[in-house]
VEXVOTOR-627164 format. One line per field, with one value per residue (C-alpha): residue number from 0; residue in one letter; x, y, z. Coordinates in nm, 4 decimals, padded with zeros to 6 digits, always signed. Example, Ala and Ser with C-alpha at 12.3 -4.5 7.8 and 13.67 -1.06 7.14 Angstrom:
<pts>
mivo <- c(0  1)
fivo <- c(A  S)
x <- c(+01.2300  +01.3670)
y <- c(-00.4500  -00.1060)
z <- c(+00.7800  +00.7140)
</pts>
This chain:
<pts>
mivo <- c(0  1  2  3  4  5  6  7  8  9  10  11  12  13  14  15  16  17  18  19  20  21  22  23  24  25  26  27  28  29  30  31  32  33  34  35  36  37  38  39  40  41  42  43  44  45  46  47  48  49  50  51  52  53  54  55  56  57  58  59  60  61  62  63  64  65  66  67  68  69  70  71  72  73  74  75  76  77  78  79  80  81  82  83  84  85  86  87  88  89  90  91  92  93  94  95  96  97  98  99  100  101  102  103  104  105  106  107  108  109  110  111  112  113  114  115  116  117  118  119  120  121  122  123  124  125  126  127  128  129  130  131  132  133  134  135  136  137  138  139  140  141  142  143  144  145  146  147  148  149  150  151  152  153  154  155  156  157  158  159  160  161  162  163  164  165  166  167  168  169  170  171  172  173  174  175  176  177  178  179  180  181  182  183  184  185  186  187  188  189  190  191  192  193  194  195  196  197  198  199  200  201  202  203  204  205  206  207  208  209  210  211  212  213  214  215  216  217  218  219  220  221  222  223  224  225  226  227  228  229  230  231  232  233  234  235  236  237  238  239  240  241  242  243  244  245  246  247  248  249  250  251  252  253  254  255  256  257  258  259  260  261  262  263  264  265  266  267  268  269  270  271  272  273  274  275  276  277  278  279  280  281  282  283  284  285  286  287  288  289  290  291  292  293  294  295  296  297  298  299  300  301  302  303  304  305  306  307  308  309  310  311  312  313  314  315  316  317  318  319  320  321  322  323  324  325  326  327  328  329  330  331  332  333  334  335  336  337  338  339  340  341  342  343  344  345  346  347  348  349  350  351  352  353  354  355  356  357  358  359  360  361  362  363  364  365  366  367  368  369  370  371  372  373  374  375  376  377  378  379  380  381  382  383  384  385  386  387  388  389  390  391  392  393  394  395  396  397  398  399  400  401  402  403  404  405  406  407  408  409  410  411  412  413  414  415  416  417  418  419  420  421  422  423  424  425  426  427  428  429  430  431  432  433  434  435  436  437  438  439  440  441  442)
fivo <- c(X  X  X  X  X  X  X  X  X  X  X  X  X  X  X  X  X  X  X  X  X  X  X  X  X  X  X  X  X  X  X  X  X  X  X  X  X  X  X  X  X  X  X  X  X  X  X  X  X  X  X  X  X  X  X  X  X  X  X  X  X  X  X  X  X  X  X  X  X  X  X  X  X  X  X  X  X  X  X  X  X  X  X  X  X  X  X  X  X  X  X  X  X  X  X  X  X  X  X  X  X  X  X  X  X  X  X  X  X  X  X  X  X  X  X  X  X  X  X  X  X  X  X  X  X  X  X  X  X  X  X  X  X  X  X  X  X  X  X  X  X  X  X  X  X  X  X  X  X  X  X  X  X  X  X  X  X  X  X  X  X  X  X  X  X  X  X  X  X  X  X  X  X  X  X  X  X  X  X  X  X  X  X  X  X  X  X  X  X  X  X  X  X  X  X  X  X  X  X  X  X  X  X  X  X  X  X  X  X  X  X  X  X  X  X  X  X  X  X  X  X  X  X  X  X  X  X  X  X  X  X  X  X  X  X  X  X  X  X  X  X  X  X  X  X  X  X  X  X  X  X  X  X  X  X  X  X  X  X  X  X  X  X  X  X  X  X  X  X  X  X  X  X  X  X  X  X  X  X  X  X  X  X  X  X  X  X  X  X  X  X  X  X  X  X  X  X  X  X  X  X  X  X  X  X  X  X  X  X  X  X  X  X  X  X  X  X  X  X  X  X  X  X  X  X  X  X  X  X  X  X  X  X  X  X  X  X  X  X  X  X  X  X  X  X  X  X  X  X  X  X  X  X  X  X  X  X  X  X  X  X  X  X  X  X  X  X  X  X  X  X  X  X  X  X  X  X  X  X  X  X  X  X  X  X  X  X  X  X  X  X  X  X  X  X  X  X  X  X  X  X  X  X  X  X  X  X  X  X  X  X  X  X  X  X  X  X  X  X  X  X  X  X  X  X  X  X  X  X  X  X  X  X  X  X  X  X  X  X  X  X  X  X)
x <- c(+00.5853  +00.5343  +00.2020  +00.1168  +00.2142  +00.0420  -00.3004  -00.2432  -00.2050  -00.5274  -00.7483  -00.6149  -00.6927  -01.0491  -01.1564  -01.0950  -01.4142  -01.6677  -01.9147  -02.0108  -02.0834  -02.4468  -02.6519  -02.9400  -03.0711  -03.0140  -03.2007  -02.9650  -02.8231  -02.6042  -02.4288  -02.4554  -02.2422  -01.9528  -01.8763  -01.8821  -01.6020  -01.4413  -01.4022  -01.3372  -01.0641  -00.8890  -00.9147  -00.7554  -00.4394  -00.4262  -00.3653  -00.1540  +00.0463  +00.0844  +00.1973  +00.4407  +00.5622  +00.6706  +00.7901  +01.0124  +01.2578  +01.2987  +00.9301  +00.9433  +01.3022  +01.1084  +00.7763  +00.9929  +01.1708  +00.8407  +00.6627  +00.9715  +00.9423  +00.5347  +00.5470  +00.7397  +00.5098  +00.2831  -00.0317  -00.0048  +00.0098  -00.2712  -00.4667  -00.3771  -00.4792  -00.8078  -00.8180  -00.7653  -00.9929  -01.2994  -01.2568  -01.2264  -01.5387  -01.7118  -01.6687  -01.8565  -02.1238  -02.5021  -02.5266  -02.2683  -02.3793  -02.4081  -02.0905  -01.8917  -02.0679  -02.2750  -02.5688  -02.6656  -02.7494  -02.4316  -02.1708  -01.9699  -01.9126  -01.5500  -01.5504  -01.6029  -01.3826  -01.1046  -01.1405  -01.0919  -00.7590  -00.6615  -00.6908  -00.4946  -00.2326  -00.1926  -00.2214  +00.0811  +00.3018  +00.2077  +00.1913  +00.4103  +00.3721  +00.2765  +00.0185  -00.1045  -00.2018  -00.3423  -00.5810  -00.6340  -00.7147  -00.9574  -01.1422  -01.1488  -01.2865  -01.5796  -01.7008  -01.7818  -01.9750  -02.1241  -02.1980  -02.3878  -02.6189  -02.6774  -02.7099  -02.9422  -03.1897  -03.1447  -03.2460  -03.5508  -03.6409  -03.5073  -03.5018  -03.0878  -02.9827  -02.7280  -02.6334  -02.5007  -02.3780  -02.6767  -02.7186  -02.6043  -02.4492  -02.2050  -02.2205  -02.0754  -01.7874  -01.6767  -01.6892  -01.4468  -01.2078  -01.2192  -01.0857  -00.7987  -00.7215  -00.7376  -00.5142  -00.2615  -00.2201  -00.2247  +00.0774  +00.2799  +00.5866  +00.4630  +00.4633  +00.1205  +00.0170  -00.1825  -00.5041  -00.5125  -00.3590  -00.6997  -00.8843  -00.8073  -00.8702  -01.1912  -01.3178  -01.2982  -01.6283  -01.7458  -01.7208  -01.8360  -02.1312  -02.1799  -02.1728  -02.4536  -02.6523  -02.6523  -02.7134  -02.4846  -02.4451  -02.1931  -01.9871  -02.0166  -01.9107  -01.6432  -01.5301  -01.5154  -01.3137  -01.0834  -01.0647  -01.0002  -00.7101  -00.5637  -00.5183  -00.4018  -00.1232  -00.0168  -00.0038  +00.2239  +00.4022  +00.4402  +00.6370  +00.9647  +00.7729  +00.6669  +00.4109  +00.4071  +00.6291  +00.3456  +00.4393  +00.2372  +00.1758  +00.0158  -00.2077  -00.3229  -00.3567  -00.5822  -00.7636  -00.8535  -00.9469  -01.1749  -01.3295  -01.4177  -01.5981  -01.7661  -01.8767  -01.9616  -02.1806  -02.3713  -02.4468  -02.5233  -02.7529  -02.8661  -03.2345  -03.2090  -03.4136  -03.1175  -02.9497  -03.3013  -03.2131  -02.9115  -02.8931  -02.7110  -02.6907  -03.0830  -03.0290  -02.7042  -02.9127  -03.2197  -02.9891  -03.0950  -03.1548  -03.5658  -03.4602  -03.6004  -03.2922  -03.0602  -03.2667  -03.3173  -02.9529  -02.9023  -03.1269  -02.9342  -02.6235  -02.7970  -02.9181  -02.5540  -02.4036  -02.6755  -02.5625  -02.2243  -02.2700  -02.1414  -02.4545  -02.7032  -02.4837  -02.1856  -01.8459  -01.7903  -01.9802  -01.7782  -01.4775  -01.5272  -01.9105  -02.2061  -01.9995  -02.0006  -02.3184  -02.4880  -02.5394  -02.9348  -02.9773  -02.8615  -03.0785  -03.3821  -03.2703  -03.2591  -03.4891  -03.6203  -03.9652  -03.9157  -03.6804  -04.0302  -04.1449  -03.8595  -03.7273  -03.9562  -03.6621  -03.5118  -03.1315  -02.8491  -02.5883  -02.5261  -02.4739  -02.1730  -01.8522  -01.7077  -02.0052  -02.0694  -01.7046  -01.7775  -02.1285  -02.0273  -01.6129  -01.5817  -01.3512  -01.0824  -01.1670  -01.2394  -00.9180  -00.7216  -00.9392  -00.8495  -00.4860  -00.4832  -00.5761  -00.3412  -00.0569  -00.1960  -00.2406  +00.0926  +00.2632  +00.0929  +00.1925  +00.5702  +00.6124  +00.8550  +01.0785  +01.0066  +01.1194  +00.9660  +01.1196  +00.8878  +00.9118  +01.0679  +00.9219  +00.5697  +00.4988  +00.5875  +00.3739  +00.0469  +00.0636  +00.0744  -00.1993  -00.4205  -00.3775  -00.4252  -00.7769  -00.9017  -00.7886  -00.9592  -01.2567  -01.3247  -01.2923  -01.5243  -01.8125  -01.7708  -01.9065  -02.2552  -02.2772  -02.1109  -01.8801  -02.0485  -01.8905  -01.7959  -01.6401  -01.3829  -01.2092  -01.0916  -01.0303  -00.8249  -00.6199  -00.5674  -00.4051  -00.1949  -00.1003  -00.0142  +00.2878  +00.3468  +00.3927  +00.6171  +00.8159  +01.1950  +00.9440  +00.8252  +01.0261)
y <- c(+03.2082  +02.9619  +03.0626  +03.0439  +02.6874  +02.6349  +02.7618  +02.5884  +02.2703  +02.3583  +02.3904  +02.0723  +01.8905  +02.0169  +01.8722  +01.5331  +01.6694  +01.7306  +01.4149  +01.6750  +01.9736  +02.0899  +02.3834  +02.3437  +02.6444  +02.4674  +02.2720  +01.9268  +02.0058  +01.7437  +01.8060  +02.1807  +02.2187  +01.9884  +02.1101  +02.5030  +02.4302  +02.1672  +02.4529  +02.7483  +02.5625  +02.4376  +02.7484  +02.8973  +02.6951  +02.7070  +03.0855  +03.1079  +02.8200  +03.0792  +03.3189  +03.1164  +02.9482  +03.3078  +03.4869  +03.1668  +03.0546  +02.7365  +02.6837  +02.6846  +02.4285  +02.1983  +02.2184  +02.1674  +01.8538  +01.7454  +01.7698  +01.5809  +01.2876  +01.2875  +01.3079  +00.9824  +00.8524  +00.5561  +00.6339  +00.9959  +00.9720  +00.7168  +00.9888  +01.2631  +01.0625  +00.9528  +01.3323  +01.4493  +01.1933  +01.2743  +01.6374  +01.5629  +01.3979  +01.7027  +01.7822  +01.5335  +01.5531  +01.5345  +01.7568  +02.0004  +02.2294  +01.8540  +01.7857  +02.0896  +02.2671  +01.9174  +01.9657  +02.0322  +01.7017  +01.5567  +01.8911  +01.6975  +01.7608  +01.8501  +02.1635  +01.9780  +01.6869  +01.9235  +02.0061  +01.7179  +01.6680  +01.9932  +01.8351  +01.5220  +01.7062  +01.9624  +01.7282  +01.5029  +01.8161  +01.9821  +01.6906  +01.5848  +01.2606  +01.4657  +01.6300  +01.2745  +01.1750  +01.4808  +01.4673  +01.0668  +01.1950  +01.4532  +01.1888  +00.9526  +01.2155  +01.3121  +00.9398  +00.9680  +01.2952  +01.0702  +00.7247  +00.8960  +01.0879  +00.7455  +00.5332  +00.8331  +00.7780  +00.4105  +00.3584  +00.5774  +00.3699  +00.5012  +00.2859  +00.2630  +00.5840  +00.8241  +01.1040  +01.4312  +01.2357  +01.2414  +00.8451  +00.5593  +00.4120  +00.7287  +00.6609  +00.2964  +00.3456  +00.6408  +00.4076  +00.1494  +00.5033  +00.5470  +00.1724  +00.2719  +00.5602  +00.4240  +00.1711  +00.4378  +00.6157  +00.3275  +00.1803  +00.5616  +00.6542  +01.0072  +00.9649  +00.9236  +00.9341  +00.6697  +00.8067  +00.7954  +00.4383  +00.3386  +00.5287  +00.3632  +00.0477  +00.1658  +00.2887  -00.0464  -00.1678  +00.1572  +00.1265  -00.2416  -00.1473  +00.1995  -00.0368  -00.2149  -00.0062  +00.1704  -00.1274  -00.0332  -00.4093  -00.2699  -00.1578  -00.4625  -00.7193  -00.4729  -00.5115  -00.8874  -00.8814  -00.5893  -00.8186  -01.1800  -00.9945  -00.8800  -01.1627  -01.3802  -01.0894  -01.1026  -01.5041  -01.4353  -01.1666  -01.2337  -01.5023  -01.3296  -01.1726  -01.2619  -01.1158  -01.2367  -01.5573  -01.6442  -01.6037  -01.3331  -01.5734  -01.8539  -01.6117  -01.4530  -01.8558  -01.9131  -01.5739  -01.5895  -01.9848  -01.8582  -01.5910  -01.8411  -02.0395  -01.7742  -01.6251  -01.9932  -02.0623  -01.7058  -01.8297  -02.1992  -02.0514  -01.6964  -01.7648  -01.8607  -01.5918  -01.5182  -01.3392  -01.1257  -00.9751  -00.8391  -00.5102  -00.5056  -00.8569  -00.9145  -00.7043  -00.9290  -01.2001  -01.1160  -01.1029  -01.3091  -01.3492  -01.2984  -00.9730  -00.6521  -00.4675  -00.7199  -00.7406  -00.3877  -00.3216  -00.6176  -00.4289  -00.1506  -00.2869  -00.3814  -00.0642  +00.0739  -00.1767  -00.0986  +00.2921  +00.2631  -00.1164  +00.0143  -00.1611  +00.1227  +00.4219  +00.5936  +00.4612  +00.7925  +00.6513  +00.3796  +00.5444  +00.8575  +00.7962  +01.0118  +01.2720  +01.3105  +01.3425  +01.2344  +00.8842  +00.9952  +01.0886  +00.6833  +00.5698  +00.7438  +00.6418  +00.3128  +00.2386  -00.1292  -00.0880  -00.4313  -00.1822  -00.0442  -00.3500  -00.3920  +00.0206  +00.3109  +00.5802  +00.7175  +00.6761  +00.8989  +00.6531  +00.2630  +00.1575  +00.0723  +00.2038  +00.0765  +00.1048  +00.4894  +00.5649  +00.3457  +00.5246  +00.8644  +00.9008  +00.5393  +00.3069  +00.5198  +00.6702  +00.2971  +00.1960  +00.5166  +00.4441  +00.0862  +00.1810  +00.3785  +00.0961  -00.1167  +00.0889  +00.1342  -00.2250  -00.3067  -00.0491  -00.1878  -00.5246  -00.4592  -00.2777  +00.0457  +00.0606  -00.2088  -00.4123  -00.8218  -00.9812  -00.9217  -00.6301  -00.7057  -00.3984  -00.5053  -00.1192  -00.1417  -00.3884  -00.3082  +00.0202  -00.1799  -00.3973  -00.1152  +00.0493  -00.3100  -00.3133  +00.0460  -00.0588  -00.3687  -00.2150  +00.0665  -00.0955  -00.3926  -00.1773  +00.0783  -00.2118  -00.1906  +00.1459  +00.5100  +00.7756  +01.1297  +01.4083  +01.2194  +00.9162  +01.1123  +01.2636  +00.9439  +00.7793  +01.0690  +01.0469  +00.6734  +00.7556  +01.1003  +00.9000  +00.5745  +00.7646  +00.9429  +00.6430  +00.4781  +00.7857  +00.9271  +01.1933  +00.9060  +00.9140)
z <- c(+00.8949  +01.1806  +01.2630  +00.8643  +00.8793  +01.2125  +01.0890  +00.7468  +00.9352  +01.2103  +00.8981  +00.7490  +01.0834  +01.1369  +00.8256  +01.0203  +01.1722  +00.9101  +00.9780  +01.2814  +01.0683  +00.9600  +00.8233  +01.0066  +00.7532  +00.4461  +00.1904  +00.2651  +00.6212  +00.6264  +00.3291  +00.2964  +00.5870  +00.5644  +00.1980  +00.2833  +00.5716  +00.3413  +00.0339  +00.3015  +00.4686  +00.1101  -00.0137  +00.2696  +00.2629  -00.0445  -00.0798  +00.3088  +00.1202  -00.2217  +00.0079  +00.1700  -00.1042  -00.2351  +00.0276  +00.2096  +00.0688  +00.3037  +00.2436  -00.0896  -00.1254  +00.1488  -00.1107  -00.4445  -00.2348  -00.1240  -00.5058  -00.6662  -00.4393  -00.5139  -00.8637  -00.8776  -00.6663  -00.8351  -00.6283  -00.6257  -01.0356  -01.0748  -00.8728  -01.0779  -01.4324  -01.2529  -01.1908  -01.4922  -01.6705  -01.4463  -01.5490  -01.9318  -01.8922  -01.7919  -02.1099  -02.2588  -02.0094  -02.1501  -01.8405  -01.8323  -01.5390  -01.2469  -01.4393  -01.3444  -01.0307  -00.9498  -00.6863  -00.3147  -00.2403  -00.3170  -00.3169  -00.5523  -00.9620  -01.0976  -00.8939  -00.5662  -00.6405  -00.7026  -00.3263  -00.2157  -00.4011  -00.2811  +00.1064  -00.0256  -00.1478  +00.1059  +00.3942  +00.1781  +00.1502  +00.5121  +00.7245  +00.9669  +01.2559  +01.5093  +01.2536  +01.1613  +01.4773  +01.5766  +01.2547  +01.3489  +01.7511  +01.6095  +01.4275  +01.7078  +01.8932  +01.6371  +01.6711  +02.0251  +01.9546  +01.6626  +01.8687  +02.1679  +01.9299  +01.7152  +02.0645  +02.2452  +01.8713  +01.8670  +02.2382  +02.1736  +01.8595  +01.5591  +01.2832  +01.1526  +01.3377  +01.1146  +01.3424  +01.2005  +00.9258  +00.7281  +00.6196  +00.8095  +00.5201  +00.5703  +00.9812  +00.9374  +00.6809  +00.9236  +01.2501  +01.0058  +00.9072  +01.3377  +01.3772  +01.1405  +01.3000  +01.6409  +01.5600  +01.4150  +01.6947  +01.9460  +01.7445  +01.5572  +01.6753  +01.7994  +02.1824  +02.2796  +02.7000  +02.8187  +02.8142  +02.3861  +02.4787  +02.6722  +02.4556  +02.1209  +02.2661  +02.4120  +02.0248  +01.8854  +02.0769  +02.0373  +01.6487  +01.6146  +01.8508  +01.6237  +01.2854  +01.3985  +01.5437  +01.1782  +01.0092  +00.7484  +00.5378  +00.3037  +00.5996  +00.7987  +00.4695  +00.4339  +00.8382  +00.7943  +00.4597  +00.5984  +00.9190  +00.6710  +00.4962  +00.7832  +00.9058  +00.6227  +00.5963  +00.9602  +00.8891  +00.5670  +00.7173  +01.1054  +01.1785  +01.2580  +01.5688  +01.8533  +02.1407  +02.4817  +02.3789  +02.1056  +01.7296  +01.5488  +01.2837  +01.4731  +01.6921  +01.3016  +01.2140  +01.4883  +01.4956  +01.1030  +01.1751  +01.4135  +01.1629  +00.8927  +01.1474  +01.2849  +00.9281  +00.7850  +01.1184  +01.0331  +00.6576  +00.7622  +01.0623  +00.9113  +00.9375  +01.2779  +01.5170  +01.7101  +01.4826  +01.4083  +01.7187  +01.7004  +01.4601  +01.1678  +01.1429  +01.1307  +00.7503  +00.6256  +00.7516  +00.4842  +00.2217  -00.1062  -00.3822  -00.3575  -00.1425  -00.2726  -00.1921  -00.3557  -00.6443  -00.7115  -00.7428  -00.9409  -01.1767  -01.1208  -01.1945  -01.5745  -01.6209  -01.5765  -01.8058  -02.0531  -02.0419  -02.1699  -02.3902  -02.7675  -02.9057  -02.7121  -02.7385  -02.8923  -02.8338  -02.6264  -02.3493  -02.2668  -02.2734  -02.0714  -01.9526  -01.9251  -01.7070  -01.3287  -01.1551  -01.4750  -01.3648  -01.2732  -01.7125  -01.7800  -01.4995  -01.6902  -02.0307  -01.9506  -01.6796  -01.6494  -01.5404  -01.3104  -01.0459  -00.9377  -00.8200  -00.5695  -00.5162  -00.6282  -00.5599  -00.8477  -00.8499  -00.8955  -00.7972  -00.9024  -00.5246  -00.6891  -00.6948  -00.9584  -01.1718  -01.0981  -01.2276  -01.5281  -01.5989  -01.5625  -01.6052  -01.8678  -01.8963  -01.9058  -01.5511  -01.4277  -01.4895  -01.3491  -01.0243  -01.0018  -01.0500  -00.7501  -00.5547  -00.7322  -00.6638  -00.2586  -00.2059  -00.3303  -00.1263  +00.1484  +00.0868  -00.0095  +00.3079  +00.3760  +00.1699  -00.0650  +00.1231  +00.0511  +00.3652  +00.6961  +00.9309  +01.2513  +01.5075  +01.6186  +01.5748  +01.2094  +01.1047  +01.2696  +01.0977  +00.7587  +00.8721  +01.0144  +00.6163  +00.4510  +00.6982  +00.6020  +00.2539  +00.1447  +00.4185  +00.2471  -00.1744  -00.0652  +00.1327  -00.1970  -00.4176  -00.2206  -00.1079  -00.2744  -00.1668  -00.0319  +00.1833  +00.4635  +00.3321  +00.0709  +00.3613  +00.4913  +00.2124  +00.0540  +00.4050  +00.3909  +00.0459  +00.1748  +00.4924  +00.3160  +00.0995  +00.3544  +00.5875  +00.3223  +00.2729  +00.4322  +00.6194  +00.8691  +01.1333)
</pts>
């Protein structure tokens, strides 16, 4: 039984590798690969976690403990709604087959999704501290693997460098996941040596550098708003503690005083040629509203609107959308012929988060998303336990501002960019790891 749990746990953990993972053989390598081990390895536990659920009887009372406390759980029932929703959409679907099995270029649909909720809830149930970090360390570890390839291309003149990750849209939302996770295990209670000590520390360069190398705009607005919020929480929530005789509030203060500066000095100055040489900030600094990307998805964002507006279509549309991986049939229905003078791709995504759900899972599946992260960021906020007054360990609250970063990271890049293979993974283990945080299990 140990070793059941043990390998359970090992296949959980590698999946905190998959931005590595290819199929050099297949049509769309980079996606091909990842979703094979991610399906494999769910599929796995899933039945080793059957078995043991059957044959254990301390298994199964620690599982029927763990599934009472989750299905009270605010975040883990918005999740299951939004779940459920996106599925009964499918149904719907003007494209049933993208719906259900959706396509190699993507590896999503219902059937894919499904996967991914099996990792979330298997790595809620499973996962222990020590397991945590481990699954945090792996990750860390991946974005070495991940920077050297991008930095090797980059220095030899590739244009926005993305690594065995596919897109570097993809590369620079996984550097911000490796910034969370380094500052998890810098700060857990699960006794780390001092080399993961140094080496957290040494990531966050690592990751800035990585963002901008990629070039990835979404990821870099959401840095700086992950970074803004951060700090207006430690200010809020840090004056009962003190590091190296200085308040944690006033070094937030002066630390987010310094960010607005710096971020007003980049919009007063963005045109200025020293910012054309630095990458990533040579693309924010183009940003406009004459820019071809910005007004493309602009367009977009119409288009989308136009898809599920009562006046075009049926009142099913709105409220449970086109169905998943359908957004590409709205896109074509409702084309404006102006996108081609800006973008000449054809789109199967909004480049919105927000706006995909609402295309292709309604209003109904909009609203179950945006309750998860209602329910997440007020977890986050209220702190463990509930509790409204502010935590006194230093150790405590850095974990709650390292999930309030990833957090309001990850929902603000979303709104420029879309999820794929390798951003689900850490976004459905901020979610597991944020209950489990605020849960009796943390110890």
């Amino acid at each position: 039984m140990i070793f059941l749990i043990f390998l359970m746990n090992l296949l959980l953990i590698l999946c905190a590798g998959l931005p590595l993972l290819m199929a050099q053989s297949a049509f769309f390598p980079y996606i091909t690969g990842k979703v094979m081990y991610l399906r494999f390895s769910i599929t796995t536990v899933a039945i080793v976690c059957l078995v043991c659920f059957m044959r254990d009887k301390l298994f199964k009372a620690q599982m029927h403990a763990k599934i009472k406390v989750l299905r009270r759980d605010p975040i883990f029932i918005s999740l299951v709604v939004h779940f459920l929703i996106f599925t009964m959409s499918a149904f719907f679907a003007v494209n049933k087959y993208w719906a259900f099995y959706g396509s190699i270029e993507r590896g999503e649909g219902v059937i894919g999704m499904w996967f991914f909720f099996g990792f979330f809830l298997f790595s809620a149930l499973l996962f222990k501290m020590r397991e945590w970090v481990w699954f945090f360390k792996l990750g860390m570890a991946a974005s070495v693997i991940l920077f050297t390839d991008a930095a090797i291309a980059f220095s030899n003149g590739a244009d926005r460098p993305a690594s065995f990750a596919g897109h570097p849209i993809y590369l620079g939302v996984f550097f911000v996941y490796v910034m969370f996770s380094s500052w998890i295990v810098y700060f857990s209670k699960e006794k780390t040596n001092w080399f993961w000590k140094i080496f957290s520390v040494a990531l966050v360069p690592m990751c800035l550098v990585g963002i901008l190398i990629a070039e990835a705009r979404g990821a870099i607005v959401g840095l700086a708003a992950g970074f803004l919020f951060t700090l207006i929480y430690l200010a809020f929530r840090g004056h009962e503690i003190k590091w190296r005789g200085f308040r944690l509030r006033t070094i937030a203060s002066s630390l987010l005083l310094l960010l607005v500066v710096s971020v007003g000095a980049f919009v007063v100055t963005r045109h200025s040629s020293l910012w054309q040489k630095i990458p990533g900030l040579d693309r924010l600094a183009k940003v406009s509203s004459k820019d071809n990307t910005t007004v493309s998805r602009l367009l977009t964002a119409k288009v989308a609107l136009r898809a599920v507006d009562p006046r075009e279509e049926n009142l099913d549309k709105l409220l449970l959308g086109w169905g998943p991986e359908n957004f590409l049939i709205a896109w074509d229905k409702y084309y404006d012929p102006d996108i081609y003078q800006y973008d000449s791709a054809s789109l199967d995504r909004a480049h919105n988060k927000l706006l995909d759900v609402l295309v292709m899972n309604g209003i109904f599946g909009l609203i179950s998303y945006l309750a998860i992260w209602f329910f997440a960021f007020k977890r986050i906020w209220a702190g463990r336990g509930g509790s409204r007054t502010a935590p006194t360990e230093v150790g405590q609250i850095e974990v709650q501002s390292a999930l309030l970063f990833f957090g309001v990271s990850y929902f603000v890049q979303n709104l420029f960019v879309f999820d794929s293979v390798v951003t689900y993974t850490p976004f459905f283990a901020f979610l597991s790891f944020l209950i489990f945080y605020h849960s009796k299990a943390y110890t």
